[in-house]
C-alpha positions as CSV (number, residue, x, y, z in Angstrom):
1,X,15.2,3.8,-3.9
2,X,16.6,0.8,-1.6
3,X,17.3,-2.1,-3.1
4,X,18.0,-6.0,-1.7
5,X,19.7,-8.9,-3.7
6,X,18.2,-12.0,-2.2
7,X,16.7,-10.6,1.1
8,X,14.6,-13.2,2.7
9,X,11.0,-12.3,3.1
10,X,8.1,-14.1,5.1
11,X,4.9,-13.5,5.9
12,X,3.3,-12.7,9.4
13,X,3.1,-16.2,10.6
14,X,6.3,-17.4,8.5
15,X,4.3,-20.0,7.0
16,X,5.5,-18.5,3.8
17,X,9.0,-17.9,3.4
18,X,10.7,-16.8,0.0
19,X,13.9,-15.3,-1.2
20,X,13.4,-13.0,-4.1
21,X,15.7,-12.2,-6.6
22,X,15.3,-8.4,-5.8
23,X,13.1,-6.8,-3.3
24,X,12.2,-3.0,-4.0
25,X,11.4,-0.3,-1.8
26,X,10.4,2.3,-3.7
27,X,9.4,6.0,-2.7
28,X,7.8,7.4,-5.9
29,X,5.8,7.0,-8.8
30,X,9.1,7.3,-10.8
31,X,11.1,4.1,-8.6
32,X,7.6,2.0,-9.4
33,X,8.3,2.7,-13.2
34,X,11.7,2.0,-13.5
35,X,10.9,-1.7,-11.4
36,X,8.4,-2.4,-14.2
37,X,11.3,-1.1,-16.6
38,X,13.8,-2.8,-15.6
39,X,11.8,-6.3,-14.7
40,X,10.4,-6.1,-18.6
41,X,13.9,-5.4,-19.7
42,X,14.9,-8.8,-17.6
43,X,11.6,-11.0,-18.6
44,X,11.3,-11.6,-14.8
45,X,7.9,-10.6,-12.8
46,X,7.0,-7.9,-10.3
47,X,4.7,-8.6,-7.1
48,X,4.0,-6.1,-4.7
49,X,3.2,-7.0,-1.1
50,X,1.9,-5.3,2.0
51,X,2.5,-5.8,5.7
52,X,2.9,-9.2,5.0
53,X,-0.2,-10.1,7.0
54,X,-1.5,-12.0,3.9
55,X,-2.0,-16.2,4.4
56,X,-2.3,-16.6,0.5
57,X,0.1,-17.0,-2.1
58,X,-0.5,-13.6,-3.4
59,X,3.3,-12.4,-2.3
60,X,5.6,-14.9,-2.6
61,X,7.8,-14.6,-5.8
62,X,11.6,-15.7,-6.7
63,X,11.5,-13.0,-9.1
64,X,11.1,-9.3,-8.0
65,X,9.2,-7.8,-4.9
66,X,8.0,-4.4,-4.3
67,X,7.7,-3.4,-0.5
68,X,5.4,-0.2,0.4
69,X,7.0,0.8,3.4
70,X,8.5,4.2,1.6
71,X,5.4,4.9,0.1
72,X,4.0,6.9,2.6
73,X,2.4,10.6,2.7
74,X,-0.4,12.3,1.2
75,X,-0.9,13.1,-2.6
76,X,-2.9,15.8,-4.3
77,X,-6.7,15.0,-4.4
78,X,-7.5,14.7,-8.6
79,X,-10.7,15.9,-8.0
80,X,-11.0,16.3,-12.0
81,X,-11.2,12.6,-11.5
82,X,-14.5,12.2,-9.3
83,X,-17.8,11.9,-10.7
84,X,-21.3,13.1,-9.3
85,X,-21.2,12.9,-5.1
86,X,-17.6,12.3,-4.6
87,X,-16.9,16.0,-5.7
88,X,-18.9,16.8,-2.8
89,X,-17.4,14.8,0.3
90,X,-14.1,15.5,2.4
91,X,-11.7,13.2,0.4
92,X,-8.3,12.4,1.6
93,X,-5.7,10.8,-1.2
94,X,-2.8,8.8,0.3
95,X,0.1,6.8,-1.3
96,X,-0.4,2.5,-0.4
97,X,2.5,2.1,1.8
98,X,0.4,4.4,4.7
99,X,-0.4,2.7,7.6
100,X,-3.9,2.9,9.0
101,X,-2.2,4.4,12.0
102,X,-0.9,7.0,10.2
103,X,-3.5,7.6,8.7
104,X,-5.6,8.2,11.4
105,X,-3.7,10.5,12.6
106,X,-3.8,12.7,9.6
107,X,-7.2,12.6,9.6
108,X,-7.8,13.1,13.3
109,X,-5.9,16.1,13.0
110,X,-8.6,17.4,10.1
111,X,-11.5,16.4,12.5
112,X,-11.9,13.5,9.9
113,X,-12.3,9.6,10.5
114,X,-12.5,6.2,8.6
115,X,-15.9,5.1,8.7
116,X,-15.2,1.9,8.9
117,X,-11.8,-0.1,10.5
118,X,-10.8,-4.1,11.0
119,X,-8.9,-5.0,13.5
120,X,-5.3,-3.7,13.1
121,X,-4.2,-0.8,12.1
122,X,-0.7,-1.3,11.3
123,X,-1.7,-2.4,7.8
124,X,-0.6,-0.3,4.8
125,X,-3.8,1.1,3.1
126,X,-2.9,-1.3,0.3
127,X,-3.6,-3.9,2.3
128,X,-6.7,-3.1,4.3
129,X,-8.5,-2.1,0.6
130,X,-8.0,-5.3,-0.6
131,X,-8.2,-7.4,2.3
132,X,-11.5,-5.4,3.8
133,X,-12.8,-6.0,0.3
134,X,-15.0,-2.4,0.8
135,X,-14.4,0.7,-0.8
136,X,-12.4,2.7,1.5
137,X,-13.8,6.9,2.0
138,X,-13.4,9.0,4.8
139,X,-15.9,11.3,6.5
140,X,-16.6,13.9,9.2
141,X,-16.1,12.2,12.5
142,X,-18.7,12.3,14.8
143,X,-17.2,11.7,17.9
């Protein structure tokens, strides 16, 4: 896992610049929990951020920030996990830091597509569920 002491960060516009203590760029499940460990351990907080695309003040911290960039890839589908229909569709599972780009890609190559896309699609998946507000599935492209 990289780490940063006091690497400047601003959003898109840089209307929003900040200098964490640490920024984190994690590439497991195992990085994410030692951040948490090691923030708790320190009494400092822990914000994770995106593509930095984001006008609120969601992202800016002086304490610790998690980037997603190394986050990337496909995981196992739990399918133990799903309830009723969603044991029946074509489910794709991806880690946050995945680009919509990529993404697509993947799924193009699968003869699958998102059903639904805003505008830019060099957001990590993180991003584009929470700033699409929807629930993000994937389905058999039609094209």
């Amino acid at each position: 896992m990289q780490s940063f002491l006091h690497r400047p960060w601003s959003n898109h516009i840089e209307e929003q610049n900040i200098t964490p203590e640490v920024t984190y760029l994690p590439s497991d499940l195992s990085d994410l929990i030692n951040i948490v460990q090691i923030a708790e351990k320190k009494n400092s907080n822990v914000k994770a951020c995106g593509s930095r695309h984001s006008w609120s003040a969601i992202c800016p911290t002086h304490g610790r920030m998690v980037l997603p960039e190394a986050l990337t890839g496909r995981l196992d589908l739990e399918i133990e996990l799903l309830h009723g229909e969603a044991k029946l569709k074509k489910l794709v599972r991806v880690k946050s830091g995945t680009t919509i780009r990529a993404l697509n890609t993947m799924l193009d190559a699968e003869g699958l597509a998102i059903s639904w896309l805003g505008g830019f699609d060099g957001k990590p998946l993180q991003a584009f569920a929470r700033h699409q507000h929807m629930e993000c599935y994937w389905q058999r492209s039609t094209l």
